[in-house]
C-alpha positions in Angstrom: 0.0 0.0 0.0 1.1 3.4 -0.4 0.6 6.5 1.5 0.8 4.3 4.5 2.1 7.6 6.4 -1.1 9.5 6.0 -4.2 9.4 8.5 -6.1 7.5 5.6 -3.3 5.3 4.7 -2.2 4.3 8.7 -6.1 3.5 9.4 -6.0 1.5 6.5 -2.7 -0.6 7.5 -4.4 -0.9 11.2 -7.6 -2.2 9.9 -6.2 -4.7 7.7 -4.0 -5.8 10.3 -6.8 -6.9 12.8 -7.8 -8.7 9.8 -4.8 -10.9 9.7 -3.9 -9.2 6.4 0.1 -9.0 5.9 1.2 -5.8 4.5 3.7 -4.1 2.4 3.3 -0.4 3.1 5.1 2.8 1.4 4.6 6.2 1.2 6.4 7.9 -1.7 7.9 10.4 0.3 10.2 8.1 1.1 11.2 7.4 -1.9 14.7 8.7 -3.7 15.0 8.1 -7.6 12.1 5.5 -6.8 13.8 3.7 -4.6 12.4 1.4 -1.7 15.1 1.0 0.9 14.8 -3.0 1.9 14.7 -1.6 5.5 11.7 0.0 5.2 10.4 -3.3 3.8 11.7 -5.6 6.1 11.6 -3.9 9.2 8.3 -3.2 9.5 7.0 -6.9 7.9 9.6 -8.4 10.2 9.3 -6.9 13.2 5.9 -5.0 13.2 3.4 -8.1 11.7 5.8 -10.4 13.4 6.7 -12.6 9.8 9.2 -14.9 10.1 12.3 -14.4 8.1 11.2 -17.4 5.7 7.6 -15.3 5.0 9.4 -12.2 4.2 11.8 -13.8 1.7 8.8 -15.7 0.4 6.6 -12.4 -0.2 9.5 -10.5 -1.5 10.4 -13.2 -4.3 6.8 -13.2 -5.1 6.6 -9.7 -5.7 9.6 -9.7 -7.8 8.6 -13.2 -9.9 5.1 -11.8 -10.6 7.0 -8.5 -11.6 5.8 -6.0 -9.5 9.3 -5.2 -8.0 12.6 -5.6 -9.1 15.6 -5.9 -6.8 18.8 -4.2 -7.1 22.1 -6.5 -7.7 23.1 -4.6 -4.6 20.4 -5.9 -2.6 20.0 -2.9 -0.8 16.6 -1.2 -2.5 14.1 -2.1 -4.8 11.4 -0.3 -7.2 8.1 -0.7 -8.5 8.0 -2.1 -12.1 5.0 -0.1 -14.1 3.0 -3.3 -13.0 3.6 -2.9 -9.3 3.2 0.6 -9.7 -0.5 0.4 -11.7 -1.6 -1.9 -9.0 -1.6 1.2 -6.8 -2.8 3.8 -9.6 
């Protein structure tokens, strides 16, 4: 989800989380060049919805096998495709 920082956006994250619903959350302020720092990924799946290490890996390869994301060979950022990006538009 994007614009996870705004009142609309946090509300959003909480409600879905007393759901059970794991989420990937962004806000584009964040963003340099388009870039997604990993820690802003993994932090918050890891150590806010309590995944284990094995879930994160698993929902980060998705994303980038279904082509929504694609990693840098550095491993320390990724960015939307267009596809991950229209899933948002």
């Amino acid at each position: 989800m994007t614009g996870a920082a705004g009142v609309i956006g946090t509300a959003t994250i909480r409600l879905l989380a007393e759901r059970g619903t794991r989420i990937v959350a962004v806000d584009r302020r964040e963003l340099q060049d388009g870039r997604i720092h990993i820690e802003k990924i993994n932090g918050p799946f890891l150590y806010v919805d309590r995944a284990t290490p094995a879930e994160y890996s698993a929902g980060l390869a998705l994303a980038i096998e279904r082509g929504w994301l694609e990693l840098h060979d550095s491993g320390t950022f990724v960015r939307f495709t267009q596809s991950g990006a229209d899933l948002f538009a």
